[in-house]
C-alpha positions, 0 to 999 in steps of 0.5 A: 960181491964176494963169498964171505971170508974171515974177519967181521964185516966191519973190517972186510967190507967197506960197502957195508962198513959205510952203510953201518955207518950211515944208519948209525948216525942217523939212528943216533939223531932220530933218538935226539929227535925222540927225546927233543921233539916231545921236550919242545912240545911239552915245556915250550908248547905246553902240549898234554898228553895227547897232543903228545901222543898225536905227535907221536902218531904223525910221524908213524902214519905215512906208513899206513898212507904210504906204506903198500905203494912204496913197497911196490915201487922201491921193487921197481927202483934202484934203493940207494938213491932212494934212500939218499933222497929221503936223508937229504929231505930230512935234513932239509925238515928237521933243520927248519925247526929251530930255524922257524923258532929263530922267526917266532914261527915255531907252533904245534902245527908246524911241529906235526907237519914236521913229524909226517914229513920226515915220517915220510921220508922214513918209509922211503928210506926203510923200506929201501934200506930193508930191501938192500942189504941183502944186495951188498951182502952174502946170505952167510953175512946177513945175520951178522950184518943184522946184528951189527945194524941193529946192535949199533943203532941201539947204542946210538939210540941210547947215545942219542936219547941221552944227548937229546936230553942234555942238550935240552937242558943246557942249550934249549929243546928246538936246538937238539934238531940241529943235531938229528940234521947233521946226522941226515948229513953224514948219513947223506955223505956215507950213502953217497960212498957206496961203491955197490951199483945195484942192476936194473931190477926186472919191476923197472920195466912193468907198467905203471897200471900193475902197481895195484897188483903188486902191492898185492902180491905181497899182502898175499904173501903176508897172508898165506905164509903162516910164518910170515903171518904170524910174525907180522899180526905179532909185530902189530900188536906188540907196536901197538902196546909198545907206543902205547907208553912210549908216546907219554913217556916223556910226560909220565917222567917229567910229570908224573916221576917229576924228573929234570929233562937232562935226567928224562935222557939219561934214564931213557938211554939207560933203559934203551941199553938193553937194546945193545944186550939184545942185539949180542945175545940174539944169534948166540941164544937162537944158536943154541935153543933155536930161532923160534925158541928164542923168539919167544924167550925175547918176545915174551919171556923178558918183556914181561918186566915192562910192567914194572915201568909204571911203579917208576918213583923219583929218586931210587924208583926210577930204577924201576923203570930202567930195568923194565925198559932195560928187558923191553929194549933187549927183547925187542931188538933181540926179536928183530935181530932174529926175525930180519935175518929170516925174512931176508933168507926167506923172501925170494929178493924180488919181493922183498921190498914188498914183504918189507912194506905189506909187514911194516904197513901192518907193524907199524900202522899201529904205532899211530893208533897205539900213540893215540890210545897212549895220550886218549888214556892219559887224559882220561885215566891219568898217566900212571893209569895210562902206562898200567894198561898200556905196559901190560899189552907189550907181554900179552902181544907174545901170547900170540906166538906162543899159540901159533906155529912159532909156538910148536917148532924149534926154528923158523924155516932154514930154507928159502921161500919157493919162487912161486908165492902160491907154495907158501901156504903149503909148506909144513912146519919144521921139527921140534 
């Protein structure tokens, strides 16, 4: 691996381009899958909303199964193949589904073991990947590289969830799966040209009985580290809003907006655009105002626009929701842009699989709560109700960074975490 040098990534790294690429595709065929899964279960299954929102939540709960050992032992292993194996699983998954329509087998049951399969597989795969781009590319590329992931999977989201939703339309719900397949597929391929050999990391060699003390290790290191800890309680909460209204949203726009599935994706893609917006401005903003300043103006300043979601009508109101869920996309991405970048400086490199896990385990082991609450106020309170209260949260989640030391400090720490993770807790705050 080289120093960096002029030109962007794309066009001087080929690891790195081939990674892009594999991410990007299977980013687009998971927003296929977004708009395709819930289509099939509302219109072919005639699903509520918390059938809807129970789907939703199976595909995030492996994180709170799963998430701390697989942490652990991706620390241990080599990430590539890790991720290569969880691609070639999901393509296997999600080619099923219409092949099980095809035989008539097609039920809500097979539907959930399908979304906690690839759910699975999706905590492979990102905590793997989390943890390996620092190993292909220099600290000075990383914020680059970030932005560029998460810039390039938001506009293949969008492409995505747009697609997704045509392909209902003209062609049938359980056929946008194959889609998200042949994404696996490419991604599968693209991984596969890596040239990049990681070493063998030193946790290989650790016997199977310290496992339970890794895991902690790097709850500890989540705990002690102010930073770290705030970022990560934020991240749970704000998830917990965030899916709290993503999980029906499908309903609330074919049911409630009453709006065509062709349309229900191009609204959605439209909305998620501003994750692209998100993923330009966040180095340019945090450059200029700072890493913490900006992670408030994108965590709280600009989210508050997504209580302008549930005002949403057919016609010329559903501009309302493409411009709440349009703010929504750009804070969250442009959040994630900035806070990717410091975890990877920060976190010493052996622990970085296991900070990935014990934040994620916390992050998005609310998602499955936030999409049961999601589909549990739907049916109780009706939909609109529902995305009122739910809609709300994703600003209030920023408060908790407001009031913390993201709050008091210009930028998140430029310095790397010491080796020995008992320093954490000590370290003092940055200037404003």
């Amino acid at each position: 691996m080289t120093g960096p040098v002029r030109g962007g990534l794309l066009r001087r790294h080929r690891d790195f381009r081939l990674l892009w690429c594999g991410e990007t595709a299977g980013k687009f065929g998971a927003s296929v899958t977004g708009v395709a899964m819930p289509l099939i279960a509302v219109s072919d299954l005639h699903a509520g909303p918390f059938e809807a929102g129970l789907l939703t939540a199976a595909s995030w709960a492996p994180w709170l199964l799963i998430g701390l050992p697989v942490g652990a032992w991706v620390d241990r292993s080599r990430r590539r193949p890790v991720m290569m194996t969880a691609a070639a699983v999901s393509l296997v998954l999600f080619a099923g589904v219409p092949v099980a329509a095809l035989a008539g087998r097609l039920s809500m049951g097979l539907l959930l073991a399908v979304a906690l399969l690839t759910g699975t597989a999706a905590v492979f795969f990102q905590t793997a990947y989390s943890a390996y781009l620092p190993s292909i590319l220099e600290p000075a590329d990383q914020p680059e590289g970030n932005a560029k992931l998460h810039g390039s999977a938001s506009a293949a989201q969008i492409a995505g969830l747009g697609s997704g939703g045509l392909i209902a339309q003209f062609a049938g719900a359980v056929n946008g799966m194959f889609a998200n397949a042949a994404t696996f597929l490419v991604s599968l391929l693209c991984l596969s040209g890596i040239r990049h050999r990681e070493p063998r990391t030193p946790g290989a060699a650790r016997r199977p009985g310290s496992l339970t003390g890794e895991i902690g290790e790097g709850l500890r290191l989540v705990a002690r580290d102010p930073w770290l800890r705030t970022l990560t309680l934020f991240g749970a909460t704000s998830n917990l809003a965030l899916m709290g209204y993503q999980s029906i949203l499908v309903v609330f726009l074919v049911r409630t907006v009453e709006l065509a599935p062709g349309t229900v994706g191009a609204v959605v893609a439209a909305a998620g655009s501003g994750g692209i917006a998100g993923a330009f401005l966040a180095r340019r903003v945090a450059g200029r105002i700072g890493t913490a300043r900006a992670m408030l103006l994108f965590e709280l300043g600009v989210p508050a626009c997504a209580l302008l979601i549930p005002l949403s009508t057919d016609g010329a109101g559903v501009l309302l929701y493409v411009t709440g869920g349009f703010c929504v996309a750009a804070g969250v991405v442009a959040g994630n842009v900035i806070k990717a970048s410091f975890q990877q400086r920060y976190c010493p490199p052996g622990l970085l699989g296991r900070l990935t896990a014990s934040t994620a385990f916390l992050n998005y082991g609310t998602i499955p709560l936030g999409a049961l609450l999601g589909g549990a106020l739907g049916d109780a309170l009706g939909i609109r109700t529902a995305m009122w209260i739910t809609t709300a949260g994703v600003p209030l989640a920023g408060l908790l960074l407001l009031f913390s030391p993201v709050g008091r400090t210009r930028d998140l720490p430029a310095d790397p975490l010491p080796e020995s993770t008992g320093e954490a807790a000590s370290r003092q705050l940055s200037p404003r």
